[in-house]
C-alpha positions in Angstrom: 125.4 93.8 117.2 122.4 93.6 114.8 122.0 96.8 113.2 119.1 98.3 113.7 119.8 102.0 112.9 120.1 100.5 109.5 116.9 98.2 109.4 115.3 101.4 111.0 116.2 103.5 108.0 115.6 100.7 105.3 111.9 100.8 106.9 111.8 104.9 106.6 113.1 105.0 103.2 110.5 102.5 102.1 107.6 103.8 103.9 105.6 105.5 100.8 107.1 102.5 98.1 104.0 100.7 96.8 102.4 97.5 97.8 104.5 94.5 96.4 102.7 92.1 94.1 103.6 88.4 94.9 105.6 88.2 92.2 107.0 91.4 92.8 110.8 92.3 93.1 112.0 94.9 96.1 115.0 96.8 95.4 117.4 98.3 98.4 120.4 99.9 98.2 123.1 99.6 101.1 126.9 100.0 101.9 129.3 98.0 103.2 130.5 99.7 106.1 133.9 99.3 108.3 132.0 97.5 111.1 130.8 95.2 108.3 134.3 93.8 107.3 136.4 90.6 108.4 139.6 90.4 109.0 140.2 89.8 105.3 139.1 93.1 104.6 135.8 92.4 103.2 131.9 91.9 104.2 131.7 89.2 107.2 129.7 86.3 105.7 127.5 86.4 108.4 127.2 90.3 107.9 126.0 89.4 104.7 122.8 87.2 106.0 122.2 90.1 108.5 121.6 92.4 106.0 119.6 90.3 103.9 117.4 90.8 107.2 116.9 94.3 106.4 115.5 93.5 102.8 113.4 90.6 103.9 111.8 92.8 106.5 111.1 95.5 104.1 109.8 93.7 101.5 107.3 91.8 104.3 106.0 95.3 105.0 105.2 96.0 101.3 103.5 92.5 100.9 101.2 93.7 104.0 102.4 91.4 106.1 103.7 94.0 108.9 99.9 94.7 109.3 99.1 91.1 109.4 101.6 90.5 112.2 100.3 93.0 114.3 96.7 92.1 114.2 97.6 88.2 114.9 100.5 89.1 116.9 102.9 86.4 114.5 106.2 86.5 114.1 109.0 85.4 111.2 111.6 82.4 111.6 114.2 81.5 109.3 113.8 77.7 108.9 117.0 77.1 106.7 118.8 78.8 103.6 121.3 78.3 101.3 124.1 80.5 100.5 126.4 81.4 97.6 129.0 84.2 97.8 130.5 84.5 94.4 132.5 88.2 95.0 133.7 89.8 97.6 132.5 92.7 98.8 135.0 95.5 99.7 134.6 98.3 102.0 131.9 101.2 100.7 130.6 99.3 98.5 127.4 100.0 97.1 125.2 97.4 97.2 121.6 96.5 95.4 119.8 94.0 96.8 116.7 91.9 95.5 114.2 90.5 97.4 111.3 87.9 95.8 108.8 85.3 97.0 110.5 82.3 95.1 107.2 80.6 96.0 105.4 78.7 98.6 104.5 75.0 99.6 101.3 74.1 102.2 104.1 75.5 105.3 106.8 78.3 104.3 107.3 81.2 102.1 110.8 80.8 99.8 112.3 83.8 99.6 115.4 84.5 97.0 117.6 87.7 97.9 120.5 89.0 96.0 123.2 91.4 96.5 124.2 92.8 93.5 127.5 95.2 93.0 128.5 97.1 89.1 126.5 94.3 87.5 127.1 91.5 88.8 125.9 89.2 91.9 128.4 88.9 94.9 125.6 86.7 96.9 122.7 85.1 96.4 120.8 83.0 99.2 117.7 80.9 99.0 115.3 81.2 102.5 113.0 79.1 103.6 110.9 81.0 105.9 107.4 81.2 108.1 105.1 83.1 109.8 104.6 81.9 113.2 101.8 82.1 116.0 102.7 81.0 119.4 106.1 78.8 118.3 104.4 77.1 115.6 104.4 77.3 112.2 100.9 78.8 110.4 100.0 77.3 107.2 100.9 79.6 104.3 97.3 79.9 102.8 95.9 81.2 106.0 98.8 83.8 105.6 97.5 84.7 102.2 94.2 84.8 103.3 94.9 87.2 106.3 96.9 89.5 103.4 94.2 89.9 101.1 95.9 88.2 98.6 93.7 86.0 95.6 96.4 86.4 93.3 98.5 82.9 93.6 102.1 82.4 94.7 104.7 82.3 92.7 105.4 78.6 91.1 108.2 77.1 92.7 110.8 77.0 90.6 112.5 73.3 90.3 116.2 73.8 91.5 113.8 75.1 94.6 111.9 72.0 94.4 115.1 70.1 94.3 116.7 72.0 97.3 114.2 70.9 99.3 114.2 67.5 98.7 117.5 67.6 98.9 117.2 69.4 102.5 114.1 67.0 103.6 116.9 63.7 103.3 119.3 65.6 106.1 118.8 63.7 109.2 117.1 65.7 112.1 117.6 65.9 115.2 121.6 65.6 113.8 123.2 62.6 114.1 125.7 62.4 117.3 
């Protein structure tokens, strides 16, 4: 079940943080709970993308784009992401997780979270994400334009760059 007590209190707890500058960095703290574990005894990997939810929509809020989505009526869709779990993550364990606009291209926003524990990274996963109007995709400087924002994105970095070249040489639909 997708939590929503918890994205419901990540949105409380966050409701007087500042507005987040593009190249801004949003910070939230979370616990891996018993409902969270597999049956290794550690955070479901799947878990782990579902609370990178919870940051991604907090941090949307503090770039203004809640507001945005209201007033056009938009919505978000995950359009592919890369993963790397590095440690696991045992029960009650406190979690800090960072959420940045890696940059942008003419169609998605590249978002980079990480869930850090005592110092070091257990996950890390690259997004690429977009705002959407009526099942389509909007362009990602009439998204800026809509936020206010003047300031430019974020450059891209180039193992970004290189991901999604990479990703643009997968065949789609899949091959049979």
């Amino acid at each position: 079940m997708y939590p929503f007590v918890r994205l419901a209190w990540q949105l409380w707890r966050h409701r007087n943080d500042p507005p987040l500058a593009l190249d801004g960095v949003h910070v939230s703290h979370h616990r891996c709970l018993p409902w969270d574990l597999d049956g290794f005894g550690e955070m479901n990997n799947g878990r782990v993308l579902t609370l990178f939810d919870l940051g991604r929509f907090t941090s949307a809020r503090r770039f203004g784009l809640g507001a945005a989505m209201r007033r056009h009526r938009w919505g978000l869709a995950v359009a592919g992401s890369s993963v790397r779990y590095r440690r696991r993550i045992l029960p009650m364990a406190r979690i800090e997780m960072r959420t940045r606009l890696a940059g942008t291209d003419h169609r998605f926003f590249y978002i980079l979270q990480e869930m850090w524990i005592g110092g070091e990274c257990a996950a890390q996963a690259l997004l690429r994400t977009a705002v959407t109007e009526r099942g389509r995709s909007i362009p990602s400087a009439r998204v800026l334009e809509a936020l206010g924002r003047t300031e430019p994105p974020p450059p891209l970095p180039a193992w970004v760059e290189a991901w999604i070249a990479a990703d643009a040489q997968r065949p789609w639909p899949p091959l049979p």
